[in-house]
C-alpha positions in Angstrom: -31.8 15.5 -55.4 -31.2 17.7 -52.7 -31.5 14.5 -49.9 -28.5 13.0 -52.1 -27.0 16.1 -51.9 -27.0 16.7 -48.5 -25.8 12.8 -48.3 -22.9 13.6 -50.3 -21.9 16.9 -48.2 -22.1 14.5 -44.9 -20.1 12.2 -46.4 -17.6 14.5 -47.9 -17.6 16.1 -44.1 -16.8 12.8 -42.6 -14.3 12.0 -44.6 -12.4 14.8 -44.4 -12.8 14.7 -40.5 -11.4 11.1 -41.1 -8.4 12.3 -43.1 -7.7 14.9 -40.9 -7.5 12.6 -37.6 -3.8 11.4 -36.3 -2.7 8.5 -35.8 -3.9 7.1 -32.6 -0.8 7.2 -29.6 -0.6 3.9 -28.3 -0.8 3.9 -24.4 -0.9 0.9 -22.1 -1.8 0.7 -18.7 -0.4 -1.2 -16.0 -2.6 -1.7 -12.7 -2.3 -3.6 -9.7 -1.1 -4.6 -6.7 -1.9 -3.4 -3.2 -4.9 -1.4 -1.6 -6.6 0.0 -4.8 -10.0 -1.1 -7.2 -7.4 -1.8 -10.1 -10.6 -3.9 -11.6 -12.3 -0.8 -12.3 -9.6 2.3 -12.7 -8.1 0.9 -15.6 -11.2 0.7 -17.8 -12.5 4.0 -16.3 -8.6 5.5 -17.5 -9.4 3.8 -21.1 -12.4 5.2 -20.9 -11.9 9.0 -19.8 -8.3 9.0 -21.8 -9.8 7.8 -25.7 -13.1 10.3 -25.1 -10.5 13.0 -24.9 -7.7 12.4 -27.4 -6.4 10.8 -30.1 -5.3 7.2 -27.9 -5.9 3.9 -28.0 -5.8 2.1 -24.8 -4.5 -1.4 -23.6 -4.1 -2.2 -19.9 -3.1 -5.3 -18.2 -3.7 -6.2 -14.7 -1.8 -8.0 -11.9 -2.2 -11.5 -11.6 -0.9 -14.3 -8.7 -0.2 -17.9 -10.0 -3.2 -19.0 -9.4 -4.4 -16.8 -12.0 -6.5 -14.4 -9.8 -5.9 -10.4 -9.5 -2.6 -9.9 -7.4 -3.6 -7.8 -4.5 -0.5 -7.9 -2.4 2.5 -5.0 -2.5 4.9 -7.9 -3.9 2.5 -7.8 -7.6 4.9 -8.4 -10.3 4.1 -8.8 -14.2 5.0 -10.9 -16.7 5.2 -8.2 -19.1 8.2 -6.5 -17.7 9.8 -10.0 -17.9 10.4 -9.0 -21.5 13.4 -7.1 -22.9 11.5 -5.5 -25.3 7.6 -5.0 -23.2 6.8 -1.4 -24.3 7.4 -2.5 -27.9 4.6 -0.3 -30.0 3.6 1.8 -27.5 4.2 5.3 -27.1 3.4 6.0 -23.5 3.5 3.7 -20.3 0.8 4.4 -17.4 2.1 3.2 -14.7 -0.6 2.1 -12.1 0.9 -0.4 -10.0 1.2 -0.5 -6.3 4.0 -2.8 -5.9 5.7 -1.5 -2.8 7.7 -4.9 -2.1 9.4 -5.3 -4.9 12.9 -5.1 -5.0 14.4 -6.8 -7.6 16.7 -4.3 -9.0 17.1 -6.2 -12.2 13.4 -6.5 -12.9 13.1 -2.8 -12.2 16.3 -1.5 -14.5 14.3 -3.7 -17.3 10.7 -1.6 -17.1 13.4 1.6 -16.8 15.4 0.9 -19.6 12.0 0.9 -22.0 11.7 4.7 -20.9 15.5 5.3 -21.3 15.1 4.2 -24.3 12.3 7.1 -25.5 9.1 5.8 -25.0 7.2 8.2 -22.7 6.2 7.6 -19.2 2.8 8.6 -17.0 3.0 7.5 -13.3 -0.4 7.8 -11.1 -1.0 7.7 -7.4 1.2 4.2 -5.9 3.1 4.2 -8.7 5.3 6.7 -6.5 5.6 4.5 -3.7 6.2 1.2 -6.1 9.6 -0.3 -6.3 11.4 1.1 -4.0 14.4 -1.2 -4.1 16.6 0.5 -1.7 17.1 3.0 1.0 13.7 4.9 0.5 12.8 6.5 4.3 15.3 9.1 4.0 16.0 11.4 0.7 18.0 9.6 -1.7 21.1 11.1 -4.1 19.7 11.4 -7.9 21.7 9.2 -9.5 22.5 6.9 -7.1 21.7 3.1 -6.7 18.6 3.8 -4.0 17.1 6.4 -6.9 16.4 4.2 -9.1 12.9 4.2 -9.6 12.7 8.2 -8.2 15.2 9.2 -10.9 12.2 8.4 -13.4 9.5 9.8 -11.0 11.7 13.7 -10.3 10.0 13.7 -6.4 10.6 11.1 -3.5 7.6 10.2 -1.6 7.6 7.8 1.5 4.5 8.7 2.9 1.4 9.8 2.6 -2.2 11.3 5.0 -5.6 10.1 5.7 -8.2 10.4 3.4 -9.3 13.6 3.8 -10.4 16.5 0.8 -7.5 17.5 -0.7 -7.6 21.5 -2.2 -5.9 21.2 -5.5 -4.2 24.6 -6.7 -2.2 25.1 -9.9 1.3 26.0 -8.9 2.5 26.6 -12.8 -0.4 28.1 -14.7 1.9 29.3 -17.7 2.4 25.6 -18.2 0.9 23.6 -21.1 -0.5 21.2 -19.2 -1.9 23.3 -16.6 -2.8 26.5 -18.9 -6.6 25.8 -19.0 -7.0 23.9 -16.1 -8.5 25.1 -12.6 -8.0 24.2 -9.3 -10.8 22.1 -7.4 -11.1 20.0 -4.3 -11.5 16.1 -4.2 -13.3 13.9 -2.6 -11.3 12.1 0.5 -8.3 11.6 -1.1 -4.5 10.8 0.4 -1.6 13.2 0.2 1.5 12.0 -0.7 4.5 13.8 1.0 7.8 15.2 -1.0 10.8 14.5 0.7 12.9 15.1 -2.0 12.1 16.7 -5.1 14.4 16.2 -7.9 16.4 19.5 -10.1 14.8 17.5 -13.1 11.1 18.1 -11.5 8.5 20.7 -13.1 6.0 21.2 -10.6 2.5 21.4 -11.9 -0.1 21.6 -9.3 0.0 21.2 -5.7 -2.3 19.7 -2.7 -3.5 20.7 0.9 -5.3 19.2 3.4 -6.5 20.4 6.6 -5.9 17.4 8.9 -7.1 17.3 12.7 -5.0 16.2 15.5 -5.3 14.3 18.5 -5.3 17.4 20.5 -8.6 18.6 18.4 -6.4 21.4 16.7 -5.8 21.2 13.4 -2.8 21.1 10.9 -2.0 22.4 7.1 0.1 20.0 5.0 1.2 20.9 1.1 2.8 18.8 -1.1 3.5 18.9 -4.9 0.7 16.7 -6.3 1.0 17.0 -10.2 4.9 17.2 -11.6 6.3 16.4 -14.6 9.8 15.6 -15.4 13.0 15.0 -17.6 14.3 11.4 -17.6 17.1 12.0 -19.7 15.2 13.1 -22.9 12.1 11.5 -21.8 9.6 13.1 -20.9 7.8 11.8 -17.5 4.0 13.2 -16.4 3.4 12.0 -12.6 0.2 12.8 -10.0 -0.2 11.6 -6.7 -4.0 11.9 -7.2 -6.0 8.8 -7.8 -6.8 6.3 -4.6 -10.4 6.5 -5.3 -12.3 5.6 -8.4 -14.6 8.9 -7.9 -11.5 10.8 -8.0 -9.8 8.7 -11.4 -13.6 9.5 -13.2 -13.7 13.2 -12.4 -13.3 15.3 -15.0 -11.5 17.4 -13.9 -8.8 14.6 -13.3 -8.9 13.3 -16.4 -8.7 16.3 -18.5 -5.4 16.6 -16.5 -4.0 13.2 -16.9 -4.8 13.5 -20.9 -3.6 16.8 -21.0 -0.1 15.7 -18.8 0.0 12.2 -21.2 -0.2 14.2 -24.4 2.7 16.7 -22.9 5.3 13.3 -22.1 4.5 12.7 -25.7 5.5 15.9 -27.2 1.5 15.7 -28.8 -0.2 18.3 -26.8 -2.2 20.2 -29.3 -5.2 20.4 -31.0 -4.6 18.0 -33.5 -4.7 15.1 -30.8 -6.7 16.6 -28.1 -10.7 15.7 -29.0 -13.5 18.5 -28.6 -14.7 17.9 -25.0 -17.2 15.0 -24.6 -21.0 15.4 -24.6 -20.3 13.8 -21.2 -17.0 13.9 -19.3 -17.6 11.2 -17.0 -16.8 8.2 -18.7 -19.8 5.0 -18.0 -17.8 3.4 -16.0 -17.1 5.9 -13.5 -20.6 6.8 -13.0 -21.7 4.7 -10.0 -18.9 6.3 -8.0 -18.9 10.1 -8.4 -21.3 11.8 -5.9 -24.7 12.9 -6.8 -25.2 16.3 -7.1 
């Protein structure tokens, strides 16, 4: 009696624990391009992202005509061929690194999704993706050569060596960044801010110490976590993210979750997930550094 008891009190738990769970957000990933392991960092973002919150995770990946992954800076989906692609999702994470293209039409179309509500979450070469017009110097919000930055809030052209980068938090009153604590990364690339946008929200910045030809050394800061106001969408953006040991820290995904929740307007506990058991996800686990 008191086995079926306690049976009946697990179940009754469970199924209140069911009850009481959202509806998953609906995210979808899109990798690939240029210069990165987009085979793996998707499946590690899947993984990290649905450990921590209420999400369910699609990705697709860039692929060339002959059917094999797209690995140039011209990588260009058939997705976005669509005029309604982000149909039933709730956020876009944009992982491309699609320098090369510059088809303004194709671009307006991914754009017009997020002008249209659905949220937006742009990681590492997303930034320098897409960049369809005058991109060396700083461009004019608004204007015909921001079109892609207008979403993004900071203009970036540039960006280091892979060097440690020492994250800080530059807004610690902020939701996003309220529990979160600075750390430093494994070699990682800074990406430089030539222009940062009156609709950017500064989040956390970067430094590296990076030596010079004469031996001495140099400082360089940038803004590396930001969010912004794309009309009244909300866009979360990091910098962070060439290499898969950075994408499976935890660290780095608690702040991506926490900064995808936020462009959703869901950043409380009723779609954040007790922390994992384990915070690296099993994918990621070859590539972080034994301690």
């Amino acid at each position: 009696m008191k086995r079926l008891f306690a049976g009946f009190l697990a179940l009754a738990a469970l199924t209140q624990a069911q009850a009481a769970a959202p509806k998953p957000l609906r995210a979808l990933i899109i990798a690939g391009g240029c210069c990165h392991d987009y085979a793996m960092q998707p499946m590690i973002l899947k993984e990290g992202l649905e450990a921590r919150a209420h999400i369910e995770v699609d990705y697709v990946v860039a692929v060339d005509a002959a059917q094999k992954p797209d690995r140039s800076t011209k990588a260009k989906f058939e997705k976005y061929e669509k005029p309604d692609w982000a149909k039933g999702y709730d956020v876009i994470i944009h992982d491309e690194c699609s320098a090369d293209v510059k088809d303004v039409e194709y671009v307006k179309n991914i754009l017009a999704a997020h002008k249209a509500g659905v949220a937006a979450v742009n990681l590492h070469c997303a930034m320098h993706s897409y960049r369809v017009g005058e991109f060396r110097n700083p461009v004019m919000p608004g204007s015909p050569d921001a079109l892609w930055f207008d979403l993004l809030g900071i203009q970036s052209n540039a960006h280091g060596p892979q060097v440690p980068i020492q994250v800080t938090i530059a807004d610690a009153t902020h939701a996003v960044t309220k529990p979160l604590s600075g750390w430093t990364t494994v070699n990682e690339e800074l990406y430089n801010n030539i222009k940062v946008f009156p609709t950017a929200i500064p989040m956390m910045k970067g430094k590296q110490v990076i030596k010079q030809k004469d031996g001495t050394e140099k400082e360089v800061e940038s803004i590396v976590t930001w969010g912004n106001l794309y009309g009244k969408t909300r866009v979360f953006s990091s910098t962070l993210g060439h290499n898969n040991a950075t994408v499976g820290d935890p660290r780095y995904l608690d702040m991506v979750t926490r900064g995808l929740l936020w462009s959703c307007d869901k950043l409380n506990d009723t779609y954040l997930k007790p922390a994992p058991s384990d915070p690296v996800p099993p994918s990621a686990k070859q590539f972080l550094p034994k301690k």
